[in-house]
N, C-alpha and C positions, 0 to 999 in steps of 0.2 A: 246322216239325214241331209237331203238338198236343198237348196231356199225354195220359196212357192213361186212360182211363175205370176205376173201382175194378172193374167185374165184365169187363173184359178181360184182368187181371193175376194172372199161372199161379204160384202158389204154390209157394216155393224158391227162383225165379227174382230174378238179380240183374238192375237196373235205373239206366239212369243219369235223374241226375234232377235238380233244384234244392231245396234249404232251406237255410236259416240255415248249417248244420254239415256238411251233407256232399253227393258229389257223386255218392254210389254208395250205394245201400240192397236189402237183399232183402225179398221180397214174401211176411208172414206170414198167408197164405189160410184157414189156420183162427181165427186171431185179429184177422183183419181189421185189420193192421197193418204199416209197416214197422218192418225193423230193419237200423242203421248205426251203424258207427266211432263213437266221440265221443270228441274230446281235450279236458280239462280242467285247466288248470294239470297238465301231463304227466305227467295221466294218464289211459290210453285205454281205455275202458269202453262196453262195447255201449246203444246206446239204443232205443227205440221213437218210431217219430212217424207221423201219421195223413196218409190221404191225404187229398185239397182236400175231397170231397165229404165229408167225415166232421166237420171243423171251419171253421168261419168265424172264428177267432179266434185260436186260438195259430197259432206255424208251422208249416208241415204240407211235404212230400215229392210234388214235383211228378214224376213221372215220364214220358218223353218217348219212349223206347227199350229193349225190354228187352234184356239184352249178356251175355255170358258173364260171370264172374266175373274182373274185373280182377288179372291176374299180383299188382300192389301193393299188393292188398288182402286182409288176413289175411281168411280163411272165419269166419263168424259162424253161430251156433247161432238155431235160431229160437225 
């Protein structure tokens, strides 16, 4: 299965994906961003990370599939 191209990804919509920190990101379409879980020395605070075509350098949020909103994952604000 391929990553999602950044202008095929429906805004609100959660997505399973690959980065560094998490495996589940929503897709913020007016910001042109995602946002996901982050745990830090325990403690867990929402983050932003970009899709591939946006950075070539930090880590970025590959997305593969978009999926409902996983039971285990608290709903996040975009």
């Amino acid at each position: 299965m391929g990553m999602i191209a950044k202008q095929d990804l429906v805004h609100g919509a959660w997505y399973v994906g690959h980065c560094r920190n998490a495996e589940y990101a929503k897709w913020n379409g007016e910001k042109k961003h995602f946002v996901h879980w982050r745990w830090k020395f325990a403690v867990k605070y929402p983050e932003t990370i970009l899709h591939p075509e946006d950075d070539q350098v930090y880590d970025v949020f590959e997305p593969y599939e978009k999926v409902d909103k996983p039971d285990f994952v608290e709903e996040i604000e975009l």
